[in-house]
N, C-alpha and C positions, 0 to 999 in steps of 0.2 A: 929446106931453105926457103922454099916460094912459099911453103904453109907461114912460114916467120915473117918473110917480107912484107905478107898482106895480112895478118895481126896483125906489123909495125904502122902501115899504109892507115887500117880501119882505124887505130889508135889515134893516130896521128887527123884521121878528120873529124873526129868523135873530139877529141879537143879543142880542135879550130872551130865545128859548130858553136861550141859550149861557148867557149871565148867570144867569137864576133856576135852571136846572138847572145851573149850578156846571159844565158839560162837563167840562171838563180832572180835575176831581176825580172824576166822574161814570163816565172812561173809566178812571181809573187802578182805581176799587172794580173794574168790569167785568174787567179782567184780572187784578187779583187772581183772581175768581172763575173765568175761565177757563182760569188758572193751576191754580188747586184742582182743577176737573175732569178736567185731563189730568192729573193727579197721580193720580187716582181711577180711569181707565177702565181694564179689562183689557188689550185691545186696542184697535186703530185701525180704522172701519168708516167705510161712506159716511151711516151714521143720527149718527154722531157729528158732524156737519155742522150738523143740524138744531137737533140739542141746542144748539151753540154759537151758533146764533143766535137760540137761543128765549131762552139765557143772556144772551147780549150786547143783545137787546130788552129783554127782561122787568128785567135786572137795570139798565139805563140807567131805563128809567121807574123802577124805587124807588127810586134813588138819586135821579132828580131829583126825584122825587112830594115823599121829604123834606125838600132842599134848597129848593122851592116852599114848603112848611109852615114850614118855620124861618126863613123870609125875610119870611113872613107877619107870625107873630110878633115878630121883630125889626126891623116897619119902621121903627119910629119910632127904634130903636137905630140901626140902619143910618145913618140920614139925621146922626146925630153925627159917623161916621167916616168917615174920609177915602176909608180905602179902600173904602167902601161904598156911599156917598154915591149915587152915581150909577147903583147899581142900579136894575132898572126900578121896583120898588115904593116907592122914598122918594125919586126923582126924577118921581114919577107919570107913567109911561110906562105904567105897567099898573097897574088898582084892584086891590083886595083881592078884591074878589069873583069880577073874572076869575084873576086866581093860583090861589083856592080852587077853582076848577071845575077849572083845569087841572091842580091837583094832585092833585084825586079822580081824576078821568080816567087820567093814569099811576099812580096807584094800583090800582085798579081792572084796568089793561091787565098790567098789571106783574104782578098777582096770577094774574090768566087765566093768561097765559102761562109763568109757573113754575109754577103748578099743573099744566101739561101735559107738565112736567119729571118734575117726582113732585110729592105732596100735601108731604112735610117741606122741598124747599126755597121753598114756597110759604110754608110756616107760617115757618120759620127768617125768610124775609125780611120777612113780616108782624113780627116782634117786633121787628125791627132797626128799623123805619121807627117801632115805636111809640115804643121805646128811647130814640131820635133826637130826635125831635118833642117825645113829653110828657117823659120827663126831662132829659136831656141840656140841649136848647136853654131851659129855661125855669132849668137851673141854673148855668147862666153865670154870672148875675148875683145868684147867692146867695153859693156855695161857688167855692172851688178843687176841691172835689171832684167837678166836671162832669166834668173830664176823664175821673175814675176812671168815671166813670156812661159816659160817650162813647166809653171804650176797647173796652166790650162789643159795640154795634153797630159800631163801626169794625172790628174782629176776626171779623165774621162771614163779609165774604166772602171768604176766600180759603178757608174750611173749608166755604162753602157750595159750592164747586165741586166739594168729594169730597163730600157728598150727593148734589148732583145726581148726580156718578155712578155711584153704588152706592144709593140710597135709603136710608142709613142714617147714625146718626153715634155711632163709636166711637172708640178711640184713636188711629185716625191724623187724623180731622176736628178730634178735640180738640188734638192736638199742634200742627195748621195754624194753630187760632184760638188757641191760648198762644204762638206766635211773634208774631203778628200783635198780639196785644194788651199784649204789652211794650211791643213797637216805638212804637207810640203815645204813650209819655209822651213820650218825648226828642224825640220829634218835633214832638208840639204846646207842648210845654213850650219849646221854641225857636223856634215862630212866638207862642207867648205873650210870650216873650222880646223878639223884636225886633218884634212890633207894640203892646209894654206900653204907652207913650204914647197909641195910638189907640185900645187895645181901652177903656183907661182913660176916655175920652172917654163908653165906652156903659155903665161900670162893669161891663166883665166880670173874672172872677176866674180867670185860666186857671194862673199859677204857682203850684205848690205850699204857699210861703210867703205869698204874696201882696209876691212884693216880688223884684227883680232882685238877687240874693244869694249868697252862696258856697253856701248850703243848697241855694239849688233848680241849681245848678252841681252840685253832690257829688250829689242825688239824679238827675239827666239821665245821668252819669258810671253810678249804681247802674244803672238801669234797660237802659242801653246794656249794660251788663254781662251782663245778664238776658238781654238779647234775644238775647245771643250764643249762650249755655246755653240756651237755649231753641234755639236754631237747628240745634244739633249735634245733638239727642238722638238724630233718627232714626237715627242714623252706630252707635249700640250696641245697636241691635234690639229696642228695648222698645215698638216703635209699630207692632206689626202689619205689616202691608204699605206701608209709610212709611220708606222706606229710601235714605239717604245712601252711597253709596261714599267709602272714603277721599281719593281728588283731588278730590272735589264738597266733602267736610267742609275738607279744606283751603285751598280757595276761598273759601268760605263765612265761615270762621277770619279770612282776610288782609280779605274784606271787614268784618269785622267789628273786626277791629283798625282800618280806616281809620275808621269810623266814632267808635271808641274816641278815637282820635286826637283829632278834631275837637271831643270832649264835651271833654277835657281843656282844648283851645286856648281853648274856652267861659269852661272853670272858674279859666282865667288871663288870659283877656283882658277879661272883664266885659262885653262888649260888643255889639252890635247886629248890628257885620259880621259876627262870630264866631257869634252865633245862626244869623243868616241863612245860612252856608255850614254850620252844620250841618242845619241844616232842608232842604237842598241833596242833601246828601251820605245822610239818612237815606232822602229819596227814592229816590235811587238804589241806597243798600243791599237795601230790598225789593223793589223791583223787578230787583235783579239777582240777589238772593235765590231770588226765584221762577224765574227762567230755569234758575239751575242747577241746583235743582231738577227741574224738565221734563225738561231737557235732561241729568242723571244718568242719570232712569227709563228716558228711550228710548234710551240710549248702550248701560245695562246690555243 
């Protein structure tokens, strides 16, 4: 019986982890990041090993330290929506005061351990986590202009991974986090999209307009545009050691037309499925984004 009890126990915080730290969102910032840093390194060494797993610890605790802190925050929102409801903190699986300890805690672990990267992606990921926390999540429920507040800390890892390796950030970390932080409208502006009904329930403000409309369709359209320009620039040599071959740029083009695609199906279909499959497909543009990326640098 005690053998069951505690498989019921481990079960049961193995999923409250998963949940308050957001995993799946958790691991996607993580590789951003360690996308960045193989973008960044000279060469390939056996200490670049270590790095990566100081990256992939350190940046999992601030990612979830935040999502801990915002969940805080938002319990009593949460407990409105559907898709939140059952979070550990507004289905009371975990008090507030244990979430706050554990979110100092990977705070705190998260800080140690990028500190030991270098001091700037230490600081870089302290502002992100402030970002997050005090602007961003308390202005959901003011503005539509969270997102614009949200877009900054959402854009910082995949340019924190060339910090980390180089210590420094100049035009090629900047060009990383100017792709990355396009990308972010179309993307939450289409989970704003098709969870409009439920975010509605906690009064959050995520579309543009404040309203499912050909405006905020045409601006998702804009912005997808943006991210595509943003995405080619290193292809013309203006970002330092940040550089696109042309088969990578034309990759990159085709992915970004599928994307393109989708924002249009959006801006004529009005609709939920249509959000939902571009919210789908913007996932997979960055994340396929970054691969070709990588995979350009060590091809060349």
């Amino acid at each position: 019986m005690e053998t069951i009890n505690q498989t019921k126990i481990k079960t049961s915080f193995y999923k409250d982890f998963v949940e308050i730290t957001k995993a799946r969102l958790a691991i996607s910032v993580v590789f951003s990041t360690i996308a960045g840093y193989l973008l960044g390194i000279d060469s390939w060494s056996s200490h670049n090993w270590y790095v990566l797993f100081l990256l992939a610890v350190g940046g999992y605790c601030m990612v979830g330290a935040s999502n801990v802190f915002n969940q805080i925050i938002e319990k009593d929102l949460d407990a409105l929506m559907d898709r939140t409801k059952n979070r550990p903190l507004p289905s009371e699986r975990m008090t507030k005061q244990t979430a706050f300890i554990f979110g100092s805690v990977l705070t705190i672990l998260g800080l140690i351990i990028l500190y030991n990267v270098n001091p700037k992606t230490a600081m870089f990921s302290a502002i992100s986590i402030f970002m997050y926390v005090s602007l961003y999540t308390p202005l959901k429920t003011i503005t539509p202009l969270s997102v614009f507040v949200g877009a900054f800390p959402g854009a910082i890892p995949f340019m924190l991974g060339w910090v980390a390796a180089t210590g420094h950030f100049g035009i090629e970390a900047g060009t990383l986090f100017i792709i990355q932080f396009f990308w972010q409208f179309p993307h939450f502006w289409a989970i704003g999209w098709f969870l409009f009904d439920d975010y509605k329930k906690a009064g959050f403000f995520m579309l543009p307009t404040g309203n499912k409309d050909k405006k905020t369709a045409l601006q998702i359209i804009l912005y997808t545009f943006w991210t595509i320009l943003a995405s080619v620039i290193p292809a013309f040599g203006f970002t330092g050691h940040l550089f696109l071959s042309i088969p990578a740029v034309i990759f990159v083009v085709f992915l970004g037309i599928w994307m393109l695609f989708y924002a249009f199906k959006l801006h004529n279909a009005m609709d939920a499925k249509a959000a939902r499959k571009l919210m789908l497909v913007s996932v997979s543009y960055i994340s396929l984004l970054q691969i070709v990326y990588v995979v350009d640098k060590f091809l060349r």
